[in-house]
Structures are given as C-alpha cells and as structure tokens.
Backbone as CSV, one residue per row, in Angstrom:
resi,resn,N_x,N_y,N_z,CA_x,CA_y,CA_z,C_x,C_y,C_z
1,UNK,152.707,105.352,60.018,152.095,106.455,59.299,150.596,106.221,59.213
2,UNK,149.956,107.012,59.410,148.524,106.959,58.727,148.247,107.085,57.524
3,UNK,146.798,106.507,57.331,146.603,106.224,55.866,147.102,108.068,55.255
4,UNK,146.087,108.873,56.090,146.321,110.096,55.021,148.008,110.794,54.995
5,UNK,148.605,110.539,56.001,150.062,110.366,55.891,150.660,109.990,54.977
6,UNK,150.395,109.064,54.686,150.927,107.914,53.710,150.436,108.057,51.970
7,UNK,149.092,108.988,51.904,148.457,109.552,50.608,149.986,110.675,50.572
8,UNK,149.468,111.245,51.583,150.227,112.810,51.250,151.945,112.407,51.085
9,UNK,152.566,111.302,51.244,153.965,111.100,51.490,154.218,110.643,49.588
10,UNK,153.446,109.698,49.348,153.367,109.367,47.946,152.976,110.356,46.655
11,UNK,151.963,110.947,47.109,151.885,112.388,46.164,153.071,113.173,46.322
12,UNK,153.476,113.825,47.426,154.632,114.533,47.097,155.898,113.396,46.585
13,UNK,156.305,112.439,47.087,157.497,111.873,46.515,156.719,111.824,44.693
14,UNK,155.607,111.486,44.518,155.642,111.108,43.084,155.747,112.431,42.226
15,UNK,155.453,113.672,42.345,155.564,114.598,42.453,156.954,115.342,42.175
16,UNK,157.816,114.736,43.759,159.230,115.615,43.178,160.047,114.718,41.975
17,UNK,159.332,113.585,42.131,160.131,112.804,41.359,159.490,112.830,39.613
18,UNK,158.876,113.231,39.413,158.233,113.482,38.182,157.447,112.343,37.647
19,UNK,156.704,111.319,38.742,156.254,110.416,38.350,154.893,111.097,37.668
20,UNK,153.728,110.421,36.965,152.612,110.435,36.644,152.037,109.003,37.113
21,UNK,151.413,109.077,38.337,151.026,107.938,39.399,149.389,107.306,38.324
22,UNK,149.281,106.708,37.626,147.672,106.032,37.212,147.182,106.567,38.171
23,UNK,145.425,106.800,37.954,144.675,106.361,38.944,144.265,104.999,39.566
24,UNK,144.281,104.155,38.196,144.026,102.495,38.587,145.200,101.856,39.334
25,UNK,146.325,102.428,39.521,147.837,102.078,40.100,147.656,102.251,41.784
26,UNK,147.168,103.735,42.218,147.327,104.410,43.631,147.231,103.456,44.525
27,UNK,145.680,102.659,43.982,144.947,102.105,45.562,146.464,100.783,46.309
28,UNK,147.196,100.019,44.873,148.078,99.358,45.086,149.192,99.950,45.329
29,UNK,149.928,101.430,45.222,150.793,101.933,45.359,150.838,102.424,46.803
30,UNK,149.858,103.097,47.295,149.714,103.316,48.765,149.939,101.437,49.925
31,UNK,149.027,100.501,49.293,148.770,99.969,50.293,150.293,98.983,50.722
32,UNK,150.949,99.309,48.888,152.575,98.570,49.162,153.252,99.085,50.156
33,UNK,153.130,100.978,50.105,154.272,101.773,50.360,153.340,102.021,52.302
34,UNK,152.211,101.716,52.703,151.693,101.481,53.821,152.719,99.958,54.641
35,UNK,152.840,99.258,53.530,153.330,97.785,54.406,155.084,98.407,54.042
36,UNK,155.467,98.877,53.191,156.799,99.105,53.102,157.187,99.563,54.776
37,UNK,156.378,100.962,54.900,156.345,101.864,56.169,156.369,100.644,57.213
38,UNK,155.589,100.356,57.343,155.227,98.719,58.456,156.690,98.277,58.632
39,UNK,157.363,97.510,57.881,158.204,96.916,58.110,159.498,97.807,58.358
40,UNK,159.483,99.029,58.148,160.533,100.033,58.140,160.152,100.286,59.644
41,UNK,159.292,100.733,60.267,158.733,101.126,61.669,159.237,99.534,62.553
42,UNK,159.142,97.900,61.874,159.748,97.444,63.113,161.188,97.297,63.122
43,UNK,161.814,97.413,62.087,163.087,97.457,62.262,163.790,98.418,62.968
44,UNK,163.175,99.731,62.969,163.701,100.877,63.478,163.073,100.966,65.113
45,UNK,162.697,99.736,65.711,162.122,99.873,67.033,163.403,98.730,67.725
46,UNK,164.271,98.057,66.626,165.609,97.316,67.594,166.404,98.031,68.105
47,UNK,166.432,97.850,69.614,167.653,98.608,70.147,168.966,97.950,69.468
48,UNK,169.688,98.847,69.422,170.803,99.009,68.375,171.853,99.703,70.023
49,UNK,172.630,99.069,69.841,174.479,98.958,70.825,175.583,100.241,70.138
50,UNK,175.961,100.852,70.427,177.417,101.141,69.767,178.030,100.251,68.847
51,UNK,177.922,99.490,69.770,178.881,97.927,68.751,178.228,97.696,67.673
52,UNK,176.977,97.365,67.359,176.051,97.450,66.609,176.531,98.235,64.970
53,UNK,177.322,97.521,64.657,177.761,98.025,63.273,177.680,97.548,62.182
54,UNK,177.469,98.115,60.613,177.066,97.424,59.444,178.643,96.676,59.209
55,UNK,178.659,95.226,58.260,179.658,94.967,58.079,180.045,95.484,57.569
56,UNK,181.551,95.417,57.111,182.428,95.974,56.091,182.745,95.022,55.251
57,UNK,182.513,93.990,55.224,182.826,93.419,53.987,181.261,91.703,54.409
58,UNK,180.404,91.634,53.408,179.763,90.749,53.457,180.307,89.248,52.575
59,UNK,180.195,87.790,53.060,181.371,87.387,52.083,179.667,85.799,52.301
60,UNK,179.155,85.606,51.238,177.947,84.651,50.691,178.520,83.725,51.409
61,UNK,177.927,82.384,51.864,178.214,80.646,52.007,177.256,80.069,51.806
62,UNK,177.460,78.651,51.109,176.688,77.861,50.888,175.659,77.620,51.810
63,UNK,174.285,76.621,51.995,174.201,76.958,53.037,174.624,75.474,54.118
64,UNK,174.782,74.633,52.977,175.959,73.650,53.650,176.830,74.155,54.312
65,UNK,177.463,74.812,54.093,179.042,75.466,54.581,178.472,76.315,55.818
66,UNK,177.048,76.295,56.298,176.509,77.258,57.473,177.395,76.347,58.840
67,UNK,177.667,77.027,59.726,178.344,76.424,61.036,176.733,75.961,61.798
C-alpha cells in the first residue's frame, strides 16, 4: 500500500468502526498498520498447493518433545 493508501484505509476503518483516532496517536497508528500491510503482502506472495491446507486440529509440544 502506499503511504496515502494506507492514511485513507485507517480513516475509513476508524471511521466505520466508531473509533476517535488522537491526533498525537496517527503518526504511530499508520506507521504500525504500514508494517502490519508489509508483512501481510509477504505472506500472501507464498505459492500455496491445493494440498496446502490450514490444520484441523493444532496440538502444542514441548520444545524438548520437538523431533
């Protein structure tokens, strides 16, 4: 996204959402929701398989217990 992308994406979400955004808040609210975007843009550049499926059941291990 571009910066003014990224103004205009946060005003309207704060907006429908009924936030009241500070002014002293924005400059840190954009530059989070700029790196949020960042990391959302490289994940969504992995080619992804058919097979490629979320689990259905996630189950924690130690990390001793890692194979």
């Amino acid at each position: 996204m571009t910066p003014q992308q990224t103004e205009a994406y946060v005003d309207a979400a704060a907006s429908a959402l009924g936030l009241a955004l500070d002014p002293a808040h924005r400059p840190g609210v954009l530059q989070f929701f700029a790196l949020a975007s960042a990391m959302a843009d490289t994940v969504a550049r992995v080619p992804l398989a058919p097979h490629d499926e979320t689990a259905v059941h996630f189950t924690p291990i130690a990390p001793e217990d890692a194979p």
